[in-house]
KEVO-791480 format. One line per field, with one value per residue (C-alpha): z, x, y. Coordinates in Angstrom, 1 decimal, decimal comma. Each point is the difference from the previous one (the first is absolute). Layout:
<recs>
up	[Z  ...]
east	[X  ...]
north	[Y  ...]
</recs>
This chain:
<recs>
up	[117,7  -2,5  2,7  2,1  -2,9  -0,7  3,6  -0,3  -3,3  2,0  1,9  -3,2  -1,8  3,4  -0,1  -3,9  0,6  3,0  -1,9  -3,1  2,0  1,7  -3,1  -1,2  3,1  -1,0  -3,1  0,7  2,5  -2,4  -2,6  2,9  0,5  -3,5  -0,4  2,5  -1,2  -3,2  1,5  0,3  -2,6  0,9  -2,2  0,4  0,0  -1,5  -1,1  2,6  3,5  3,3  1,3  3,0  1,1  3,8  0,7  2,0  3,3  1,7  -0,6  -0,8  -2,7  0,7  -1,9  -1,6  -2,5  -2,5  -2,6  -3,5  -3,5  -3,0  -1,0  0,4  2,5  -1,3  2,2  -0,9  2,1  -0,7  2,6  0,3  -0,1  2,4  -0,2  1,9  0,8  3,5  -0,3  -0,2  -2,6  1,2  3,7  -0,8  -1,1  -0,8  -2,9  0,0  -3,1  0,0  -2,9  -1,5  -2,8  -2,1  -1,3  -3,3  0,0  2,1  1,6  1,0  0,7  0,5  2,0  -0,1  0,8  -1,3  3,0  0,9  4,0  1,7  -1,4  1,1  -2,0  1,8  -2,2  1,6  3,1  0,3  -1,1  -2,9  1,1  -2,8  -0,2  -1,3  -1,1  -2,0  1,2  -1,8  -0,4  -2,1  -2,8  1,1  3,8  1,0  2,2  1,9  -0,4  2,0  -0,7  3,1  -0,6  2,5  -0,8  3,6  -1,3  -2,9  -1,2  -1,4  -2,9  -3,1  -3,1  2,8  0,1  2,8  -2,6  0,2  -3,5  1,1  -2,8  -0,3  -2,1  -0,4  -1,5  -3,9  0,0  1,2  3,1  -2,8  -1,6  1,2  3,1  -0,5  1,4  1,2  -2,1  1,7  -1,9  2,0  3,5  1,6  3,1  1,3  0,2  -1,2  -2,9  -0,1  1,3  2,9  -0,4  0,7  0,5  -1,5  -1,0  -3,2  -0,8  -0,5  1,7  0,3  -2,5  -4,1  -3,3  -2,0  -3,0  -1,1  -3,8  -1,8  -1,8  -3,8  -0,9  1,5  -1,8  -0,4  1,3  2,9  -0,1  2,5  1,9  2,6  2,1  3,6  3,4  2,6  3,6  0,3  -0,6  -2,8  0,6  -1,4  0,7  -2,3  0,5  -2,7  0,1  0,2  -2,5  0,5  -1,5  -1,2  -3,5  -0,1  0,3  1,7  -1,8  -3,3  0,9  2,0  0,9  2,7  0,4  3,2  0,6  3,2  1,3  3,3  2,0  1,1  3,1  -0,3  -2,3  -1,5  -2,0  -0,5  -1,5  -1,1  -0,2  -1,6  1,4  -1,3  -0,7  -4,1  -1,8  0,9  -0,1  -1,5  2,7  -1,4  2,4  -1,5  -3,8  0,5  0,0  2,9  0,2  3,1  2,5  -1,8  1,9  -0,5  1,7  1,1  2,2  3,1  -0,8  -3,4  -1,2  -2,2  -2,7  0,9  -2,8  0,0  -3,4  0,2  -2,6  0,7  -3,2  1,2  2,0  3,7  2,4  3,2  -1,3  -1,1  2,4  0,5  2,9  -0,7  2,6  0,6  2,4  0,9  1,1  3,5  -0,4  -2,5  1,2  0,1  -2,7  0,9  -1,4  -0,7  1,9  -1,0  1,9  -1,8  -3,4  -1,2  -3,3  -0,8  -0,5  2,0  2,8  0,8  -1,8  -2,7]
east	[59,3  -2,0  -2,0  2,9  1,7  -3,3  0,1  3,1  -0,9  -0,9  2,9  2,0  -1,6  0,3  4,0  0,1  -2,0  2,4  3,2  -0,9  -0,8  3,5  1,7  -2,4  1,2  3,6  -0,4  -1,7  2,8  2,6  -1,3  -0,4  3,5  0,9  -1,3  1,3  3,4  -0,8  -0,7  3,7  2,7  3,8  2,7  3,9  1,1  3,4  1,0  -0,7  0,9  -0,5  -1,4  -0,2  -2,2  0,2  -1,7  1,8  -0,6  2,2  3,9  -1,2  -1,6  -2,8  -0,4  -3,2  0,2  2,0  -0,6  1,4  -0,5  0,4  2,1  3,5  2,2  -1,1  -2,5  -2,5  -3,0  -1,7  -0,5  -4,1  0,8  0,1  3,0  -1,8  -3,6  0,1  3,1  0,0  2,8  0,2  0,7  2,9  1,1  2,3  -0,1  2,7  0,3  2,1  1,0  2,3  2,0  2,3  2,9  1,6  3,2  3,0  1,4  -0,7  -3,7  -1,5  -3,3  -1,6  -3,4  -1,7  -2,6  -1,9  0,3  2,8  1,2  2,0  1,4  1,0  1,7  0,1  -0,7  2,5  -0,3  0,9  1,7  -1,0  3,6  1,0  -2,8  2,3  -0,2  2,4  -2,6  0,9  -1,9  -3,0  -0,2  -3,6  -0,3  -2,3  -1,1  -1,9  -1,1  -1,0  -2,0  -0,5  -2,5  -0,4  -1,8  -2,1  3,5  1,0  -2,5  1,0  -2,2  -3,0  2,0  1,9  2,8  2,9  1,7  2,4  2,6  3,4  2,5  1,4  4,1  -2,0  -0,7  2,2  0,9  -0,2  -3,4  -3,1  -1,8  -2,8  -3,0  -0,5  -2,4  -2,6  0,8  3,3  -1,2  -1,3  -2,2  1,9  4,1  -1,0  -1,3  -3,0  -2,7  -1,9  -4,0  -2,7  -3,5  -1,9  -3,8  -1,0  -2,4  1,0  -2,8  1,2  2,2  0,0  0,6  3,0  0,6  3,8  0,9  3,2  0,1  1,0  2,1  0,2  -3,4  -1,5  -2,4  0,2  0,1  -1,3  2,8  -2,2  -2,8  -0,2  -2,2  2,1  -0,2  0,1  -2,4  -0,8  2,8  3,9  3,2  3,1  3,4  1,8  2,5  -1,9  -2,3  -3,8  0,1  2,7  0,8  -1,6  2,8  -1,5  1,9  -1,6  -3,4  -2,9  -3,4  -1,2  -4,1  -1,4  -4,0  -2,0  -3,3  -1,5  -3,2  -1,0  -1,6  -1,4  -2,5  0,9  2,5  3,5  3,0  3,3  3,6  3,4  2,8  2,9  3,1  0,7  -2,9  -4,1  -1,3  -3,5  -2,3  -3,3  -3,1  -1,5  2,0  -1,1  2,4  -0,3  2,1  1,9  -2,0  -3,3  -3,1  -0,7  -3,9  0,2  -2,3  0,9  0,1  1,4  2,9  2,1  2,8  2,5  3,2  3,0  2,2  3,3  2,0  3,9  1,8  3,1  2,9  -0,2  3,0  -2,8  -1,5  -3,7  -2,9  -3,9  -2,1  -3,5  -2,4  -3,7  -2,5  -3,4  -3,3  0,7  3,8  -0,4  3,7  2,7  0,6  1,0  2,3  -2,3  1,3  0,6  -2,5  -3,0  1,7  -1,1  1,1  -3,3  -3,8  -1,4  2,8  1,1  3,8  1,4]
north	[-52,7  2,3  1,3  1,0  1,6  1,7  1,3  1,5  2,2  2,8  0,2  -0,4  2,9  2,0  -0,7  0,8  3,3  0,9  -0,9  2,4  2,9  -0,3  0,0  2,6  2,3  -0,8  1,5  2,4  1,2  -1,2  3,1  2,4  -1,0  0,1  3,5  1,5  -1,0  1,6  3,6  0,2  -0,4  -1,6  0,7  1,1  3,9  -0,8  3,6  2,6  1,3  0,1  3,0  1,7  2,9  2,7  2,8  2,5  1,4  2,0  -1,1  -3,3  -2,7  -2,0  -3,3  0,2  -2,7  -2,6  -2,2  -1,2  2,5  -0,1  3,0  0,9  1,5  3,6  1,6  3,1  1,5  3,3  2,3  -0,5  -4,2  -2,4  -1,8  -2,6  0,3  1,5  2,1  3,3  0,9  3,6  -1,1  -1,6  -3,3  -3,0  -2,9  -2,7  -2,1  -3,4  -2,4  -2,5  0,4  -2,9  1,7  -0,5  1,6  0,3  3,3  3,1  1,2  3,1  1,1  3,3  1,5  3,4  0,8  2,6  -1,3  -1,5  -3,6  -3,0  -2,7  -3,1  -3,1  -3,3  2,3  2,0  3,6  1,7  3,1  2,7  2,0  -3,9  -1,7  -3,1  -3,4  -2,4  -3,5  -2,8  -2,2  -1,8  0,8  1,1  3,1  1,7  3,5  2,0  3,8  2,1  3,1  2,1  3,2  1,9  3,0  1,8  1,9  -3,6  0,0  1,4  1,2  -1,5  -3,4  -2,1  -1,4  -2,2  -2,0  -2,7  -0,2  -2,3  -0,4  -3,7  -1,1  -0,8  4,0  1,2  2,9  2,4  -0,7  1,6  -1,7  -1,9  -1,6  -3,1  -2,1  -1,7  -3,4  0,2  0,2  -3,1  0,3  -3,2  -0,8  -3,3  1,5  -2,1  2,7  0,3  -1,5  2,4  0,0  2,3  0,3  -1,3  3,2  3,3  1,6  3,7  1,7  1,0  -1,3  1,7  0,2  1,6  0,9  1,3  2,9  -1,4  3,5  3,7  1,0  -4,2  -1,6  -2,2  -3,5  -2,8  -1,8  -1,3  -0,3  -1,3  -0,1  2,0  0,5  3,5  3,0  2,3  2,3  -0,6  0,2  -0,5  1,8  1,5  -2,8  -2,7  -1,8  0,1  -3,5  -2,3  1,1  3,4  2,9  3,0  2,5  -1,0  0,6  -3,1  0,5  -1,6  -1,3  -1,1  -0,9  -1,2  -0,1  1,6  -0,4  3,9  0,3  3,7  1,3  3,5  1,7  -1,7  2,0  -1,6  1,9  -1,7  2,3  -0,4  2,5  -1,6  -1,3  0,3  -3,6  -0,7  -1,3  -1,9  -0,9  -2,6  0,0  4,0  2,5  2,5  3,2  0,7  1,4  0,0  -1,7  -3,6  -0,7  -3,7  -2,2  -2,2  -3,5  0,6  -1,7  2,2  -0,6  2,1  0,4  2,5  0,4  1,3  0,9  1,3  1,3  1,4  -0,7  0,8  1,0  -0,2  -3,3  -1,5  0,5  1,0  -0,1  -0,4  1,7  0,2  1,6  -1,2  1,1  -1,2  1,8  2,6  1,9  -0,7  -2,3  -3,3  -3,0  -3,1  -2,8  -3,4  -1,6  2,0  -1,0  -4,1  -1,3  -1,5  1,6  -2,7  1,0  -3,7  0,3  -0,9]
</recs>
């Protein structure tokens, strides 16, 4: 009997051996599996819209994309933006924006756009004709709204912006109270209210770190308010009407701060230009303050710091914006925007 078992030792050792590399393998699979799953982040876009983006050709609009945002039903563009990468906003073009709202009053509503193109307001799908643009709704229904922007040529900017402000009036204001916008918090990207889930990635690869601050008093300093990762680029955008942040009134003075970091690929002199029609942002290279236009000699390879500080003061009837453009050895004219996808919010350019 112990010789048998002691013949059968190797074959036991041989099964062991065999079964700890399958589970080995398993595992091994199981955190391949694993980490793929975490190069992608789930969650719920609860507040937002549904957008819709055409190019135009001809007569007609094109579907070029769709997806979920989270903004309102307001829509800007400036005139040397893509609304959507791959149209051309100064061919022509069309953005639809649809969401839910719970209401919590009973009567008569009122729905009104300011556009710089040609606008349609549909509610529960029907359209809002704009010589009567009151709907009477009741307490507690949910209804659709959908904002159709159509901007077919160039002559629809305004102050070098494609513009349109959806405003309402609601039965607690009142028909004779001003208009107002429609708070994010209010729209629901869902009629049951409960979101819609999204997949997004879990690094922000390409984009800048913003910092915003309020102006404490017409000739104060300005204080922090906050600081966040955004995905966006170095310029900004803010309409007189609109806050730049929640809590920071425009009129009373903000400055705005916004770093990231780019890999050059040319070796030579670099220059750097902040046009804008109000203030003349500070632009640093590397925590070094350049002046507009003056040469900046950089080497391929480098990773630079890039920061812009802007710093409004006054009032504005034309609203809050910079562009920030640069030319390179390889492109020394015309200056160009930088584009997102050369912008990365970390110096080792894997995301934040």
């Amino acid at each position: 009997m112990v010789f048998k078992i002691r013949k059968k030792i190797p074959l036991i050792i041989c099964v062991l051996i065999a079964c700890f590399a399958l589970i080995s393998i398993n595992s091994s699979v199981a955190s391949a599996d694993e980490g793929n799953s975490l190069t992608r982040a789930e969650g719920k876009l609860v507040h937002g819209v549904y957008t819709e983006y055409f190019r135009r050709e001809g007569v007609n609009y094109i579907p070029v994309a769709s997806q979920y945002e989270n903004s309102n039903l307001d829509f800007s563009c400036s005139v040397n933006r893509e609304p959507y990468p791959g149209i051309n906003p100064n061919n022509g073009f069309r953005v639809s924006k649809t969401a839910y709202v719970k209401l919590s009053g009973s009567g008569t509503y009122m729905f009104m756009t300011s556009t710089t193109g040609n606008t349609q307001v549909y509610v529960n799908d029907v359209l809002v004709q704009p010589t009567y643009p009151y709907v009477n709704l009741q307490a507690g229904q949910i209804i659709k709204i959908k904002v159709i922007s159509n901007f077919p040529t160039n002559a629809q900017s305004k102050n070098g912006q494609f513009v349109t402000d959806f405003y309402w009036k609601t039965p607690e204001t009142g028909l004779n109270f001003p208009a107002q916008h429609i708070a994010q918090e209010l729209l629901y990207t869902t009629p049951d209210l409960q979101g819609i889930d999204t997949v997004v990635p879990d690094k922000l690869v390409h984009g800048v770190y913003t910092e915003y601050e309020r102006r404490q008093s017409p000739m104060g300093n300005f204080i922090p308010v906050a600081s966040q990762f955004e995905d966006g680029t170095l310029d900004f955008r803010c309409q007189y009407n609109k806050q730049p942040y929640p809590g920071i009134d425009p009129a009373a003075g903000f400055r705005v701060q916004k770093t990231a970091y780019i890999k050059l690929t040319d070796t030579g002199m670099y220059r750097f230009y902040s046009a804008s029609s109000m203030v003349i942002p500070q632009i640093y290279v590397n925590d070094v303050l350049v002046q507009n236009t003056s040469p900046v000699y950089l080497q391929a390879g480098q990773i630079i710091k890039v920061k812009v500080v802007a710093a409004f003061h006054m009032p504005s009837a034309t609203g809050y914006n910079y562009d920030l453009v640069w030319s390179t050895p390889s492109n020394p004219a015309p200056y160009k925007l930088i584009p997102q996808e050369l912008l990365y919010t970390t110096p080792d350019l894997n995301g934040v």
